[in-house]
C-alpha positions as CSV (number, residue, x, y, z in Angstrom):
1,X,-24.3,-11.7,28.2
2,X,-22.0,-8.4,28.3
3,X,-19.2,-10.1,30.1
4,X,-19.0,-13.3,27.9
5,X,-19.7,-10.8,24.8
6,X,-16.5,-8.2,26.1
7,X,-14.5,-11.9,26.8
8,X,-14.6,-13.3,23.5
9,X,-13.7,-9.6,21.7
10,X,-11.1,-9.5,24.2
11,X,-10.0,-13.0,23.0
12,X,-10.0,-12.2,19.4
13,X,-8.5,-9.3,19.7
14,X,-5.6,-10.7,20.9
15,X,-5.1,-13.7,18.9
16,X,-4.9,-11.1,16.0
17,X,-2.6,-9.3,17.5
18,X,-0.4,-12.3,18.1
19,X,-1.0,-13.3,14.4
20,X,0.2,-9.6,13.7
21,X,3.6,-10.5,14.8
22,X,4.3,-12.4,11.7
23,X,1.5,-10.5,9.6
24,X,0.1,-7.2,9.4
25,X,-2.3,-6.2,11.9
26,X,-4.5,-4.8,9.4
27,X,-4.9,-5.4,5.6
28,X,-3.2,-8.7,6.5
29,X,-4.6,-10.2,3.0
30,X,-3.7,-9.1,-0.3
31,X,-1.9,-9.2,-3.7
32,X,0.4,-7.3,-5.2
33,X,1.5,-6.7,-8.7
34,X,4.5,-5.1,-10.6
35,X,2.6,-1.9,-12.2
36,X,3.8,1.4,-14.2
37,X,2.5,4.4,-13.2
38,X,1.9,7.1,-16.9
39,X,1.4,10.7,-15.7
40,X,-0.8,13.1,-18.2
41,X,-1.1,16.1,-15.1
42,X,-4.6,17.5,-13.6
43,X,-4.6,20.1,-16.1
44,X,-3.8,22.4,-14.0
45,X,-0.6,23.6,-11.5
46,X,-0.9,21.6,-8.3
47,X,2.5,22.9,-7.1
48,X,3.7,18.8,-6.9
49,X,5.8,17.6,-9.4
50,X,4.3,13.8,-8.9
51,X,0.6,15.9,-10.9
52,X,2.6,18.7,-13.1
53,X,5.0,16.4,-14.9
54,X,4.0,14.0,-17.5
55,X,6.2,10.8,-17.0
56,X,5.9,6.9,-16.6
57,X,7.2,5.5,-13.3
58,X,7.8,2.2,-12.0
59,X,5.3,0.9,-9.2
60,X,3.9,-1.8,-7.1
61,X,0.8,-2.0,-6.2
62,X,-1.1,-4.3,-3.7
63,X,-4.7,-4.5,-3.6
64,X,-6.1,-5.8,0.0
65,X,-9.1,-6.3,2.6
66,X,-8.7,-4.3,5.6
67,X,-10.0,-6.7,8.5
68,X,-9.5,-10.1,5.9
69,X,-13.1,-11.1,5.9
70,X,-13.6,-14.2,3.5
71,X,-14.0,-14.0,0.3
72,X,-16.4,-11.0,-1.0
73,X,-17.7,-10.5,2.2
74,X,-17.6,-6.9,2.9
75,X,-14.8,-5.1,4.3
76,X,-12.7,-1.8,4.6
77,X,-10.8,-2.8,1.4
78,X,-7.1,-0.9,0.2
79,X,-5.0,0.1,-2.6
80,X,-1.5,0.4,-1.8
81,X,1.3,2.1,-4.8
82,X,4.4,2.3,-4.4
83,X,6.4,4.4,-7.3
84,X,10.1,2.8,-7.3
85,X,13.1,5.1,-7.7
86,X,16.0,6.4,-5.7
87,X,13.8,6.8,-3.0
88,X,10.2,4.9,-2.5
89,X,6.7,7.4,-2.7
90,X,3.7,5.7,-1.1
91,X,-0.1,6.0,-1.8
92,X,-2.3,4.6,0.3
93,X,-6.0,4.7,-0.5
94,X,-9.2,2.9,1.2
95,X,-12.6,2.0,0.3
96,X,-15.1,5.3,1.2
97,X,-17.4,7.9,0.1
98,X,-17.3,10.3,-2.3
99,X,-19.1,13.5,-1.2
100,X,-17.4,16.3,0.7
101,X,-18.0,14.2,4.0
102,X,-18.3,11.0,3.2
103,X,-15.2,11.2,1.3
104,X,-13.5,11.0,5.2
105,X,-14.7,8.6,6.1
106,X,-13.3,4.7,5.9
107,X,-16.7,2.5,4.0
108,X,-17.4,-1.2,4.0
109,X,-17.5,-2.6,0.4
110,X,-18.5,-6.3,-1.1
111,X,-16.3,-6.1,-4.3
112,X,-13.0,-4.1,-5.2
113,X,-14.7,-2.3,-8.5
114,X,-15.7,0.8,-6.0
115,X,-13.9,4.3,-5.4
116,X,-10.8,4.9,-3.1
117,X,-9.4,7.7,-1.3
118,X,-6.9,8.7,0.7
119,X,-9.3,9.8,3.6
120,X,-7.6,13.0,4.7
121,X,-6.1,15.8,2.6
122,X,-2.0,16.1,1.0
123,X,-0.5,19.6,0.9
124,X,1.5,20.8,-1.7
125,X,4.1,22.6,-2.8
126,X,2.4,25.9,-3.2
127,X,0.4,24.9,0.0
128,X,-2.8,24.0,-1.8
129,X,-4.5,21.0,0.1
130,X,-6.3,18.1,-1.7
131,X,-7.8,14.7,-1.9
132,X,-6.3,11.7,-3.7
133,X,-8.6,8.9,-4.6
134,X,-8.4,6.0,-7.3
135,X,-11.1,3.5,-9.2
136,X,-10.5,1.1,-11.2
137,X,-10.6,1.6,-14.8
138,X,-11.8,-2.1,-15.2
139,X,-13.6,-4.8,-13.5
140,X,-10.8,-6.0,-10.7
141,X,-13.5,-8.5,-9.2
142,X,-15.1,-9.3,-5.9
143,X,-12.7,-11.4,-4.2
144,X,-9.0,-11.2,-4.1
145,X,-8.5,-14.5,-6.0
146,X,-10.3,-12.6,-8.7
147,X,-7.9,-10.1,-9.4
148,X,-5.2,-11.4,-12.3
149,X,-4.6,-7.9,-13.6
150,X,-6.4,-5.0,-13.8
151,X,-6.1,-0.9,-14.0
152,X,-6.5,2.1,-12.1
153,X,-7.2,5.7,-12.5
154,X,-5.9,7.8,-10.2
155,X,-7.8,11.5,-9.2
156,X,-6.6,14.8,-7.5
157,X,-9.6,16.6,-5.6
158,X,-11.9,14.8,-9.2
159,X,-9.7,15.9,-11.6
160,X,-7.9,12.3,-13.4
161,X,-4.0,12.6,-13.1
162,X,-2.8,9.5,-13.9
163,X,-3.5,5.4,-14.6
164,X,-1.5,2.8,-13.1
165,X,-1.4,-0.6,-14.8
166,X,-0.6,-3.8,-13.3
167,X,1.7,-5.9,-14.3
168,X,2.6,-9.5,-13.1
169,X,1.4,-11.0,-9.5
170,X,4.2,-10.7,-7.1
171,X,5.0,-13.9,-5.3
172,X,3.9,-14.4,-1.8
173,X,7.0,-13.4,-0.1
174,X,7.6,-10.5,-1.6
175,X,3.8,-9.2,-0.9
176,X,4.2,-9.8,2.8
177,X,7.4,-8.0,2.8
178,X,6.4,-5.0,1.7
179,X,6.7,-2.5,4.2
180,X,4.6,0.6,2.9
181,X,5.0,4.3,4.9
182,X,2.4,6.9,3.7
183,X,4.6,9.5,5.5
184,X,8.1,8.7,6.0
185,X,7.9,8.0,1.9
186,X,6.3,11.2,0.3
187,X,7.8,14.2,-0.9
188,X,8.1,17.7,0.6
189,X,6.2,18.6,-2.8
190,X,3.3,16.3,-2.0
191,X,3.0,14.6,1.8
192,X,0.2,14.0,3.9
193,X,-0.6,16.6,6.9
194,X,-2.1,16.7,9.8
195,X,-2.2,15.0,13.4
196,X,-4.4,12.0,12.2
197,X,-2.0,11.5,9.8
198,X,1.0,12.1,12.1
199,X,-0.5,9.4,14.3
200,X,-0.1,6.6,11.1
201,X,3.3,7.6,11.3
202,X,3.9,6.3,14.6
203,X,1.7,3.3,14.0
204,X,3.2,2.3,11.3
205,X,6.9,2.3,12.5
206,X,5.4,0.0,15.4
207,X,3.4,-2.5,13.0
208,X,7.3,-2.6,10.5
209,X,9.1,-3.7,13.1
210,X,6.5,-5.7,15.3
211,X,6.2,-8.2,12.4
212,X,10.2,-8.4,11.7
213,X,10.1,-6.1,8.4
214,X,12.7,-3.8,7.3
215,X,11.2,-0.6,8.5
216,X,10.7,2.6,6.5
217,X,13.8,5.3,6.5
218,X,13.5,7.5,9.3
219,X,12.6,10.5,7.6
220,X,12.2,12.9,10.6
221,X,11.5,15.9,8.7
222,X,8.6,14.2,7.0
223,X,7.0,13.5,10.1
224,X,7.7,16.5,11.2
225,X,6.0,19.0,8.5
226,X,3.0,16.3,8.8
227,X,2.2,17.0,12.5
228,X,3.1,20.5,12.1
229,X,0.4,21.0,9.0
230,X,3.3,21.9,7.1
């Protein structure tokens, strides 16, 4: 049974990656929405000005299913905001725990009313290290088709920062254009670090142009103060 077993992974696995070429690899399924970001601050100096400054921003969001099991059947499901400006900054959070361990690791869910985080820790500006994560401030659903609008709040370490809002849906084109970057579009104020992290960075330039997206900017010194725990 092992060799027919390892055969038919085998075969799956590469008819998704030959699906990849015109969709993502992974969190192929989603919506996304227009959204404004309103900033209140953690109450406390983070050393980033995204937490310390009280502002509204233009986003986009897209809510997602990691694998894109059918309907609310569980999966690793995503958040994904992008704050419009001069130059893009990208969250990315997924579905996991919340305790100081579980909080690394990547958890299955049934419905999209559940915790996020960003998995590993951002530095800042004044070097202190800490965990994003996001829930939803009301019911977004179970199953993608669900979601019509919704809102999030949005945590640094468990102290709320911020709630994003959605606005409308974002037509089908533009959702699989959207080419997000969680290093190459950060700040040096507020970026991702480690090698883990430095290893998304190559992926995701590979996934971009794989599937015929505009890629992210280049952005070497981003990558670069990621690898180097910077």
């Amino acid at each position: 049974m092992k060799g027919p077993l390892l055969a038919a992974v085998a075969v799956a696995l590469g008819v998704r990656v030959i699906r990849s070429r015109h969709r993502r690899f992974l969190h192929p399924d989603g919506r996304s929405f227009a959204a404004e970001l309103t900033v209140w601050g953690t109450g406390r100096t983070e050393g980033a000005d995204l937490l310390d400054h009280p502002a509204r921003h233009d986003a986009v969001v897209r809510i997602s299913k990691g694998a894109g099991t059918r309907g609310a059947r569980a999966d690793i499901r995503g958040v994904a905001i992008r704050l419009l400006g001069d130059r893009p900054f990208d969250l990315l959070f997924s579905t996991s725990g919340e305790g100081p361990f579980t909080r690394h690791l990547p958890a299955p869910r049934r419905t999209f009313d559940t915790f996020y985080g960003t998995i590993l820790a951002y530095r800042t500006g004044t070097g202190r290290k800490l965990y994003l994560g996001t829930r939803p401030d009301e019911a977004l659903g179970r199953t993608l088709g669900e979601i019509t609008d919704g809102s999030l709040v949005l945590f640094a370490d468990d102290r709320p920062f911020a709630r994003l809002t959605f606005g409308g849906l974002l037509p089908p084109d533009v959702d699989a254009a959207l080419a997000f970057d969680p290093v190459r579009n950060t700040s040096p104020d507020l970026h991702p670090t480690g090698t883990i992290h430095f290893t998304r960075a190559l992926a995701y330039r590979l996934s971009q142009r794989w599937r015929g997206v505009d890629p992210s900017t280049p952005a070497p010194e981003a990558v670069e103060r990621t690898a180097l725990h910077r």
